[in-house]
N, C-alpha and C positions, 0 to 999 in steps of 0.2 A: 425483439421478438424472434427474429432469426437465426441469431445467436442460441436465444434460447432452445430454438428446433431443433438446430442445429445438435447440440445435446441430447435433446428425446432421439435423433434420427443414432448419432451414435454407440446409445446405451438400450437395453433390452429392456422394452417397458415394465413397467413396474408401478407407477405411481398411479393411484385411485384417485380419482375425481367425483369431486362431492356433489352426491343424489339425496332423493330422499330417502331412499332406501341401501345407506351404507356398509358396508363390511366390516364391521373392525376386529381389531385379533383376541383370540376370548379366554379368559381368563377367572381360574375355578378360585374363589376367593373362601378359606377358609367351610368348605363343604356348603354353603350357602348359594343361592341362586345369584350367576353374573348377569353385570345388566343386561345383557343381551340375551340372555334366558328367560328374564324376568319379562323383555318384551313380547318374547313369543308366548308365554303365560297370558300378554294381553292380549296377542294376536289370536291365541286359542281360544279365549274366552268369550266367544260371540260364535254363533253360527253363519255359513257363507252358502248362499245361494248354489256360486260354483265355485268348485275347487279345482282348478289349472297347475296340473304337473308339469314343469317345463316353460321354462320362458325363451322359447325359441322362437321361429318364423312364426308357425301354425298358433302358439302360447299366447305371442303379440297381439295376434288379428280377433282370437277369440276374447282378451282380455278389451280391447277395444270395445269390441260388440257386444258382447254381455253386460257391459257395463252401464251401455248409455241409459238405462233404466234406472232411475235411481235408488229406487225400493230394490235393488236386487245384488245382495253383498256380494262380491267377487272376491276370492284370495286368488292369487297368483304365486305359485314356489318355483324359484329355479336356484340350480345349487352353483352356477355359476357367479362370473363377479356384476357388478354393476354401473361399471364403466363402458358402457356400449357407446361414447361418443369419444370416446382415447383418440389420438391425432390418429393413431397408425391404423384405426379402423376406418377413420373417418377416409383418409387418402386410400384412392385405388391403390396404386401401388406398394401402399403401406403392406400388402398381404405376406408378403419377404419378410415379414418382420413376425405374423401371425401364427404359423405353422410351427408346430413345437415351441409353444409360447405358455404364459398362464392363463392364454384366452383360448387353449387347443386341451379335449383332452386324451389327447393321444393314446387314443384305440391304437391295438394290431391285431392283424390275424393271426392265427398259432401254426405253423408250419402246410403252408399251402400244397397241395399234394401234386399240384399240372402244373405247380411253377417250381417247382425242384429244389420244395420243402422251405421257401424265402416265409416270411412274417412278411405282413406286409402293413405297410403304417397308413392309419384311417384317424385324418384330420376331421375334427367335430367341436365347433364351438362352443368354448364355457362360458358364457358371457349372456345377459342380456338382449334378445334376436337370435341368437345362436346362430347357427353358421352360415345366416345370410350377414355377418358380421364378419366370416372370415372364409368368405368364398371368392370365387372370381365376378362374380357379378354379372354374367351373362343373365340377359333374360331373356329364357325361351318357355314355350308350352308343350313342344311336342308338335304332331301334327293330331289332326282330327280324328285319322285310324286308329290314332293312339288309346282313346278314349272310348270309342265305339268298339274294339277288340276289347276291351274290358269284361263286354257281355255283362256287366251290372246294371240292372234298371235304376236309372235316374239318375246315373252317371256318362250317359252316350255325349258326343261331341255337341250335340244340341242344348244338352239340359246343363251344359261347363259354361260351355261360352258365354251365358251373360252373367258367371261370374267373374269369370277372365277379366272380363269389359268393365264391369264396377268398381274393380278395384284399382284399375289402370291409370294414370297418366300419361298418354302418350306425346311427350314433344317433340316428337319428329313427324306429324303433321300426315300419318300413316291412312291406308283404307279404311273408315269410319266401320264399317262393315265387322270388322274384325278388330277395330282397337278404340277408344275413348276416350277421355280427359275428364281429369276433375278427381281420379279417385287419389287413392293416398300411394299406390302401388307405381313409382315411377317409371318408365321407359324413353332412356336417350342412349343418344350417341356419343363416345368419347370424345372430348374436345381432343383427341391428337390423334395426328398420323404419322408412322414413324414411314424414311422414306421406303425403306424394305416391307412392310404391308402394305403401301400404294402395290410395290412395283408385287407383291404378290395377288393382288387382283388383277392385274395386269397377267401374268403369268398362270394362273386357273385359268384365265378366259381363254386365252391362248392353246391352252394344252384341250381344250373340249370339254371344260366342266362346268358351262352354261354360267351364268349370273343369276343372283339371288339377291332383292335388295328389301325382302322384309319374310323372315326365316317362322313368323308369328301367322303369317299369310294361311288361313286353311283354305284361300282361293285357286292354289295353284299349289304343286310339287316342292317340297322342303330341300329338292336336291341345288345345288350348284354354290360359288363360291361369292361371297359378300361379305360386311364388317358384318359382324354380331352384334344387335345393340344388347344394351346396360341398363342396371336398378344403381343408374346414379342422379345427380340431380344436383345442378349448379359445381359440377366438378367434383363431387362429394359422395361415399357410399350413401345409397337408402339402402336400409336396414328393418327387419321388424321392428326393431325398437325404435328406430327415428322415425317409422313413417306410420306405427299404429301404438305403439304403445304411450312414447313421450307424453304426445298429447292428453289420455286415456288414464296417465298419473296424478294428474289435476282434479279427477273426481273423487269425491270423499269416497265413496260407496268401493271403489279398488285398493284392495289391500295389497305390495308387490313385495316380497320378501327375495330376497339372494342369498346365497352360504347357505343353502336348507336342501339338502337329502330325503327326498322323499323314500321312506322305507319300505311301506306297503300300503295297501289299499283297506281298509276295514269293513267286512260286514255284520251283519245282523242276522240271524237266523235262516231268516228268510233269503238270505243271498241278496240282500239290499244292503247296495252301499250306504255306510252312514258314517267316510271323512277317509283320511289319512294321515297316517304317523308319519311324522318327519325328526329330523335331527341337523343338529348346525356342521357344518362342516368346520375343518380346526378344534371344535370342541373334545377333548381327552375323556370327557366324563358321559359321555356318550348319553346323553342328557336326554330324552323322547320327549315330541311335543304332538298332540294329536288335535288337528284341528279336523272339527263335525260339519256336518251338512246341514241343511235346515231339513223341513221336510219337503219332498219333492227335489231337493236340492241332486246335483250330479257331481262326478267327481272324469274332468277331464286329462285325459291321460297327451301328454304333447310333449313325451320326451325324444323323439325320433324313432330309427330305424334300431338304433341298439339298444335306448335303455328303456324305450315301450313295452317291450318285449319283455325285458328284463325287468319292471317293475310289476308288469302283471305275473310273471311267474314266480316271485317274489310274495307277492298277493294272495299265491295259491290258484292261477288261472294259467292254466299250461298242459303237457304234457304230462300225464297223471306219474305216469313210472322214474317220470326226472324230477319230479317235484317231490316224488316220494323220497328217490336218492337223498336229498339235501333236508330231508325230516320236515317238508312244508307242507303241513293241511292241504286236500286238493277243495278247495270252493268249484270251480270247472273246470271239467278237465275239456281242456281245447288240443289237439293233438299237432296243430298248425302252429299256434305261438313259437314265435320267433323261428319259423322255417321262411322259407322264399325269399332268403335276404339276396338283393339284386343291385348295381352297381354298373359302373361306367371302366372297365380296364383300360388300358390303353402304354403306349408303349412308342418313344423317340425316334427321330432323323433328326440327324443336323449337321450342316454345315460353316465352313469357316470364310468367313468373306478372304478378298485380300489387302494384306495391309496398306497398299497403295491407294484404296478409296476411302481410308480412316476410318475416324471414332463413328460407325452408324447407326451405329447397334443400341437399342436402349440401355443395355447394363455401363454401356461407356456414358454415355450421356449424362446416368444419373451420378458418376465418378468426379474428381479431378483427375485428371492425366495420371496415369496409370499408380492409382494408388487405392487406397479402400476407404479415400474420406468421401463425403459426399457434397456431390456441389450442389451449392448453396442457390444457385439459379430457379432450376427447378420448383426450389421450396419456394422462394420468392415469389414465382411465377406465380404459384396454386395457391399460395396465402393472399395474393394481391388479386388474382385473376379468376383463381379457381379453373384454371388452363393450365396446357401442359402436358408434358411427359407425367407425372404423377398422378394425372387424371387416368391413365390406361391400366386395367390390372395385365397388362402383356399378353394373352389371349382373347382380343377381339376381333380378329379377321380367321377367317375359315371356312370352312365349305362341308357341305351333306352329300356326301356320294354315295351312290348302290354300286356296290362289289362286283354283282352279276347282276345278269337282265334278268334272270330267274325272280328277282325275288322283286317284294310289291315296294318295299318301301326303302330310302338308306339306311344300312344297317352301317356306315362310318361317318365320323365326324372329325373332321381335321380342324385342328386349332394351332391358328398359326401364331409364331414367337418370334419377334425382329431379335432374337440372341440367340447366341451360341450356348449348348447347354453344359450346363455346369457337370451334369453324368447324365447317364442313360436311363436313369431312375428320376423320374419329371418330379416329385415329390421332395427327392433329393437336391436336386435343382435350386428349387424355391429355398429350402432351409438349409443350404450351402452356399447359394452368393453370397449372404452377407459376411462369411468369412475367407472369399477368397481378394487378391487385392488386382493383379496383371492377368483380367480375364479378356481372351480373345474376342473379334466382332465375330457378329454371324445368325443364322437364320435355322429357326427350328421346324419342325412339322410332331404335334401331339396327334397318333393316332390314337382315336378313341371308338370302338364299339358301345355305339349309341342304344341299339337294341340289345343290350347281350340278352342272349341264353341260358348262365350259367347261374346255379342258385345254389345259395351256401345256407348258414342255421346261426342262432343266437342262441346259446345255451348257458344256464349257471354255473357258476364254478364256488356261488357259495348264496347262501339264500340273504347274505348280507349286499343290500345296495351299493355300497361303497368300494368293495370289489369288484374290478372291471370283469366283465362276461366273459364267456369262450366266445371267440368269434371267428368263424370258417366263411370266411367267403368263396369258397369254391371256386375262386377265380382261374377259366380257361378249362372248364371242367367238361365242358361243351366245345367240342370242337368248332364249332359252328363259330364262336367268337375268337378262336386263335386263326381261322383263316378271316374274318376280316380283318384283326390287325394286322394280318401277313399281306395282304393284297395293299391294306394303308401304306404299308411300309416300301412296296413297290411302288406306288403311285404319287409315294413323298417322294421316293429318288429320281422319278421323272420329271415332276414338279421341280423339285432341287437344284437339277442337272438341266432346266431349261437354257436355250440360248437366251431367251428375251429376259433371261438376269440381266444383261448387260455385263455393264462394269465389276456389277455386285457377284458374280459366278461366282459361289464357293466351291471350296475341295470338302466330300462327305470326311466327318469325324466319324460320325455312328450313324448304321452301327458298322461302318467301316467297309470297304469295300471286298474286301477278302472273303466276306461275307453273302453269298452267293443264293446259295441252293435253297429250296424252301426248311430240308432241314435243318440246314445251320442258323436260317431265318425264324423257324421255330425256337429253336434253344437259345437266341439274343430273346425273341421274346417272354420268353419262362425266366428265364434270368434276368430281368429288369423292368417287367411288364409292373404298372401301377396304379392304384386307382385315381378317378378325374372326380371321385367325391359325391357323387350322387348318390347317397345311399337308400333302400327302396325295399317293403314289401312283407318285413314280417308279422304283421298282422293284416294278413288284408282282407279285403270286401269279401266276405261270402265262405273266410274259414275262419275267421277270428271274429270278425264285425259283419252285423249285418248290412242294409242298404244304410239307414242313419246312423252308420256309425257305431251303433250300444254292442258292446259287447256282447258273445254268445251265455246264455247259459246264469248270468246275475243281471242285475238292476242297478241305475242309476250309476255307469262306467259309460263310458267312450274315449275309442280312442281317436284324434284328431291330429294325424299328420302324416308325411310321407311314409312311412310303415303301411299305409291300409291301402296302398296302389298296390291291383293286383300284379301288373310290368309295369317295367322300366317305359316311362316315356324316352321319347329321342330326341336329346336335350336336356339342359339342366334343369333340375328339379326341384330350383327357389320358388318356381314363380306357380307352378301345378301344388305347391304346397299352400300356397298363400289365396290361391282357387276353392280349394278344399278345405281348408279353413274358415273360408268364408262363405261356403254352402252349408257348412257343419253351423252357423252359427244363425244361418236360415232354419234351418232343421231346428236344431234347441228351441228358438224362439219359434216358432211357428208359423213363420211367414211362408 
């Protein structure tokens, strides 16, 4: 078995593991229907209650809940693959493996205008769960102001939190008050502590940035430095797909399809939706399959922040004068679609331990002696133990600081890294260790502007799906979020530079000491600043969707997933996704 790991950890995944809803590679057999056409002819041939775009977090949770009714047919489409349980998802630290992978599908922005015109590269998982399949796995909410600055009725911190609660697992034995057990949505603690995030709790504490020992707490202040807990569970990612869908495949009444391209949304006259065209992905012959609604049936839209956006302007529901550009029918014209796109920036420190105190660092640990194989320990460990170094995705100790007393809530978040970073580009980082081999020890600090500011746009570049979108993030577009991560990036170097390192004191690599002034500290930022993946806001509450969700302007649409938060919470934004999902699904049903 280890040997065999051994193999997957050295080679770039590849291989499909058999579901019941497989992939295979499609082939046009003499102008006649391939089997895999033929079965979407079957798949099309019935009417579905609900139609679910997207088998992501939000995709998951709603294919679970819709479904437990048995009279009520669910289709499920997602164009990704459907191996959501691959070793490399399943391990924390598998995520090195994920980023720029066949489970990524690597978004970029088109020349950033505050970051001195960089693309910037926006990881989003193809896969079954989606990118709670190829995220870091923090799980946070945000805080309580988060949600009550919303100003949406029946979205304030009161009317979330017992969905928060429902969906929860907590086995770290946390304030009942604020967290629960029993649901499907896990929350633990990593089985490992590397000794350089002990000694950085040890060193927050020290420096005056108070202690935090449950970041989920809306009883007290989100600010100070504690481990982060995790959507993991027995050593193991939870995922939408392991912790709502799995089970949810077992009912007749769930149809789950993969490889399918949702093209558009279809109406009727009357601006009543009634289904949507799809097409297989792989397929040359660009085959359309249109599966209907029943009556009363809905058609939920849960492809994220970029292609929600992009499916409904696709649809004909958008911005009238851009939809015109690309010769789309306007069905409604919404003039907000795919504006407010909002995001987690953030931008490095690191330093280099010294070689006298050795291998400390996680990236050594998961090595043999300075080489680029991987030792086999580890694996062992987390195959036998489900413990381990391989259980950490490498950012779970951190801390919520406010920059200024001025302001009410933290607007940074530091996520701390027991390694030396691969470059100053955090994204770069993750999908470059695997090819370097003689990497130095050492200690990072990710600062991240948890509240940003700054709001970019999702626009067509062709009214074809399968075209990736313009995507402007406007990142740092708002000053307001280049001086927190300039203030982060002071407060990493005091952090860094503490004595109560010890032995572990590193020498700063980046962004290098020479590096001074706030200006020169600006311009490292525009030149390497990157996103932490949180992506947020283009259709949101109250310009796209109304309170439940239904789109402005037609009938029988919603859209359901992080797209419809009008801000950025502070904090990732698995677990507010998986919240909102599972109110949307109160809503439908009418509870």
């Amino acid at each position: 078995m280890v040997g065999f790991f051994l193999v997957l950890v050295a080679l770039a995944p590849t291989t499909l593991f058999s579901f019941s809803v497989p992939i295979i590679p499609l082939q046009v057999r003499g102008g006649q229907l391939t089997p895999e056409q033929s079965r979407e002819v079957k798949v099309t041939s019935q009417p579905y209650d609900y139609i679910i775009s997207g088998g992501g977090l939000a995709g998951c949770v709603l294919a679970n809940r819709l479904s437990v009714d048995p009279s009520k047919k669910v289709l499920l489409l997602e164009a990704g693959r459907p191996d959501y349980d691959n070793k490399f998802i399943r391990i924390p630290a598998g995520i090195l493996r994920l980023f720029k992978s066949v489970y990524d599908w690597q978004f970029e922005t088109k020349g950033e205008q505050s970051c001195n015109g960089r693309n910037m590269f926006l990881a989003r998982g193809k896969v079954l769960g989606g990118s709670s399949c190829t995220n870091v796995l923090l799980h946070h909410r945000g805080s309580a102001q988060d949600y009550n600055d919303w100003g949406v009725p029946g979205w304030s911190s009161s009317d979330v939190l017992p969905y928060f609660k429902k969906t929860q697992d907590d086995t770290t034995s946390r304030d009942p008050e604020y967290h629960s057990t029993g649901g499907e949505w896990t929350m633990s603690e990593v089985r490992y502590q590397n000794p350089l995030s002990k000694k950085f709790l040890e060193v927050g504490e020290h420096e005056g940035l108070g202690t935090n020992d449950d970041f989920n707490s809306w009883g007290r202040s989100q600010t100070g430095v504690g481990r982060f807990q995790v959507s993991e569970k027995s050593g193991s990612r939870v995922s939408g797909a392991t912790a709502f869908l799995k089970s949810a495949m077992r009912r007749k009444n769930l149809t789950v399809r993969t490889g399918t391209m949702a093209r558009r949304i279809n109406f009727d006259s009357s601006k009543q939706a009634t289904g949507i065209t799809y097409d297989l992905l792989g397929d040359d012959t660009t085959t359309s399959f249109e599966a209907k609604l029943a009556p009363n049936g809905e058609v939920l839209v849960c492809g994220g922040a970029i292609s929600s956006p992009q499916l409904l302007m696709c649809s004909g529901i958008g911005p009238e004068a851009h939809l015109s550009d690309h010769g789309i029918e306007v069905v409604s014209n919404l003039p907000e679609v795919g504006s407010n796109l909002q995001d987690h920036p953030a931008a490095l420190v690191s330093y280099e331990t010294p070689k006298k105190v050795g291998r400390v660092s996680v990236t050594s640990k998961l090595r043999l002696w300075n080489t680029g194989i991987s030792n086999p320990l580890p694996i062992l460990k987390w195959l036998l133990t489900g413990r381990g170094i391989l259980t950490s995705p490498g950012c779970d100790h951190g801390a919520f600081v406010k920059t200024s007393p001025e302001i009410d809530q933290a607007d940074l978040q530091i996520r701390f890294l027991a390694a030396r970073a691969v470059s100053a580009d955090g994204m770069t980082s993750f999908t470059q260790f695997r090819n370097t081999k003689k990497h130095p020890d050492g200690y990072s600090f990710q600062n991240v502007a948890t509240r940003a500011k700054s709001k970019g746009t999702v626009r067509l570049a062709s009214s074809n799906t399968h075209v990736n979108p313009v995507i402007d993030g406007a990142y740092l577009s708002d000053e307001a979020d280049l001086k927190t991560i300039r203030e982060g990036l002071k407060l990493s170097r005091k952090l860094g530079e503490s004595k109560q390192w010890g032995e572990y004191l590193g020498n700063e690599v980046l962004p290098g000491k020479d590096l001074v002034s706030d200006a020169e500290l600006d311009q490292y930022i525009k030149n390497t600043v990157h996103t932490a993946n949180a992506l947020v806001g283009t259709c949101k509450i109250g310009a796209v969707v109304d309170g439940d969700l239904s789109v402005k302007g037609v009938k029988g649409v919603r859209v359901v997933d992080s797209s419809v938060m009008p801000n950025i919470p502070g904090g990732q934004t698995g677990t507010p996704t998986v919240m909102i999902a599972e109110k949307a699904a109160d809503i439908i049903l009418g509870h």
